[in-house]
Backbone as CSV, one residue per row, in Angstrom:
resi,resn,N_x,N_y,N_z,CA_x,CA_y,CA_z,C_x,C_y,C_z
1,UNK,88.527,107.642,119.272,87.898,106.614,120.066,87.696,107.127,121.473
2,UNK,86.629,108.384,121.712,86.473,108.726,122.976,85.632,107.559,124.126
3,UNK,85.081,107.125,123.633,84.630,105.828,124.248,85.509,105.138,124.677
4,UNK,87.178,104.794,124.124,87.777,103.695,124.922,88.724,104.235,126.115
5,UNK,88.542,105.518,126.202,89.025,106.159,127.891,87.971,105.980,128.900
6,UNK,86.741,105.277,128.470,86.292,104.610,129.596,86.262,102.987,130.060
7,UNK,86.966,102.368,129.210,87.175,101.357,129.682,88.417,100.854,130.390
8,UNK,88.183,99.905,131.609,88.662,99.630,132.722,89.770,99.091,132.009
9,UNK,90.905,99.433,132.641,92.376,98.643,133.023,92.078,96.795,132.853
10,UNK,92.355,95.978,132.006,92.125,95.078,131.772,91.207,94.205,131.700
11,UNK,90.211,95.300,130.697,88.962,94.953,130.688,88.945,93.641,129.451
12,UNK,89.700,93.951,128.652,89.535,93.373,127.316,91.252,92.432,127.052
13,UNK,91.661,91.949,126.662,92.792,91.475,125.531,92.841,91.218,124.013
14,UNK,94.269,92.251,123.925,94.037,92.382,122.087,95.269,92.613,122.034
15,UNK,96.221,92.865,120.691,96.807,93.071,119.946,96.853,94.375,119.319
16,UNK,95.606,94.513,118.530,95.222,95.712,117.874,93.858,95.893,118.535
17,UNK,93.432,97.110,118.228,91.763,97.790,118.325,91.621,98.201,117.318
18,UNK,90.708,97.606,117.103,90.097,98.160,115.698,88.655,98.940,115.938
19,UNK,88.594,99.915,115.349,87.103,100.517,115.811,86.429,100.584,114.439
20,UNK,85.062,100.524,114.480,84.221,100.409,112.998,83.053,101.466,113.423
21,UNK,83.018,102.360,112.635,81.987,103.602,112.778,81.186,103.625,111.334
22,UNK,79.756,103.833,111.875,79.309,103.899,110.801,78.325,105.383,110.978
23,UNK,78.921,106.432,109.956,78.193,108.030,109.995,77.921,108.253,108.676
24,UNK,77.370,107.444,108.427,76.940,107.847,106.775,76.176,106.794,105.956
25,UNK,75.004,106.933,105.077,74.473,106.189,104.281,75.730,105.139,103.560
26,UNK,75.334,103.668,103.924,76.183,102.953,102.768,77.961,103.615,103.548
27,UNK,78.253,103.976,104.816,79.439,103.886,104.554,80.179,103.736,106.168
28,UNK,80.803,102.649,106.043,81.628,102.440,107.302,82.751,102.943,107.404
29,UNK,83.253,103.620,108.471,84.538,104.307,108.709,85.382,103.316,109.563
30,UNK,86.760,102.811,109.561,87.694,102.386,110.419,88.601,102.551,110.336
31,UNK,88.892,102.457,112.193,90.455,103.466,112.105,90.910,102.416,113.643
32,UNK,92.382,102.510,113.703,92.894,101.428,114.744,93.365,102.471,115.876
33,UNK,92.668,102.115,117.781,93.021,103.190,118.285,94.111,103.274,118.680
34,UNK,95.622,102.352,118.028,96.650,102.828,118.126,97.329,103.891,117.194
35,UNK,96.474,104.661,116.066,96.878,105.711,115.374,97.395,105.151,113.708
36,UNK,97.000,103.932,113.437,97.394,103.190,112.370,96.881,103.493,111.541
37,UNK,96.855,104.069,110.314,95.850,104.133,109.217,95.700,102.640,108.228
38,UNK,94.931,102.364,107.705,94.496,101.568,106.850,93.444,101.848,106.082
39,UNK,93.349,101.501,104.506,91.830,101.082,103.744,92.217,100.071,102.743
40,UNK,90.919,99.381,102.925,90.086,98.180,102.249,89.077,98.174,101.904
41,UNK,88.580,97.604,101.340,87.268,97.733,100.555,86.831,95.642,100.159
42,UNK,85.398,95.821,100.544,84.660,94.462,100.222,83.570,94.928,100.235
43,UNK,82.605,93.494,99.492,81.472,93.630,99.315,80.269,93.419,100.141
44,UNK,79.724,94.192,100.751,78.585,93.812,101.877,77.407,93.869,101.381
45,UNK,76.877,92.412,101.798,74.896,91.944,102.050,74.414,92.325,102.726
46,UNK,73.060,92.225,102.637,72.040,93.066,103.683,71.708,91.186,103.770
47,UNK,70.892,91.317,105.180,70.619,90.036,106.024,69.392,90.420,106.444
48,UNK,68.690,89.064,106.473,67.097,89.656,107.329,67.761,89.033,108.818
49,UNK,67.259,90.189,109.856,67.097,89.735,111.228,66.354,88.679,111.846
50,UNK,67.119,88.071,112.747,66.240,86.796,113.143,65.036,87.318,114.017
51,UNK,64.089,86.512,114.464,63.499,86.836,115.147,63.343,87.498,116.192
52,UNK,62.736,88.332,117.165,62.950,89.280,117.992,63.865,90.237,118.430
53,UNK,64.383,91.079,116.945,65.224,92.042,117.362,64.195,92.901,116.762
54,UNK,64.192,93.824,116.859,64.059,95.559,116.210,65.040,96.743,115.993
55,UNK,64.260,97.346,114.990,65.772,98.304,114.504,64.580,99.428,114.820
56,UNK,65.599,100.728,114.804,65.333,101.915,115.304,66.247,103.121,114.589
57,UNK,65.575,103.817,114.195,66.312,104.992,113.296,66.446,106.730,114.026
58,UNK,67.664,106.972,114.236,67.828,107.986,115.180,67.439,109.229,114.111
C-alpha cells in the first residue's frame, strides 16, 4: 500500500484498512495494510452506469 504513506496524520478513522486492487481480468486482489492475510470469495454483477459517468481503458 505505497499510496497510504501519503496520507496525512488523521486523515481518515478505522479499525482495519482494507485495500482492494484490481490487476487482472475478472480478478480483485485484497490485502489489509496492517499485514493480515485473508481470502474469500463471492459472486459479482456487472451494473449499467448511471448517467454521466464514462469509463476509460488504460
Amino acid at each position: 500500500m505505497a499510496g497510504g504513506f501519503r496520507l496525512h496524520a488523521n486523515w481518515g478513522q478505522a479499525v482495519i484498512l482494507i485495500k482492494n486492487e484490481y490487476q487482472a481480468e475478472c480478478v480483485i486482489y485484497n490485502g489489509c495494510a496492517g499485514g493480515i492475510d485473508f481470502i474469500f470469495s463471492m459472486r459479482l454483477s456487472g451494473v449499467a452506469f448511471a448517467g454521466g459517468f464514462q469509463t476509460f481503458k488504460l
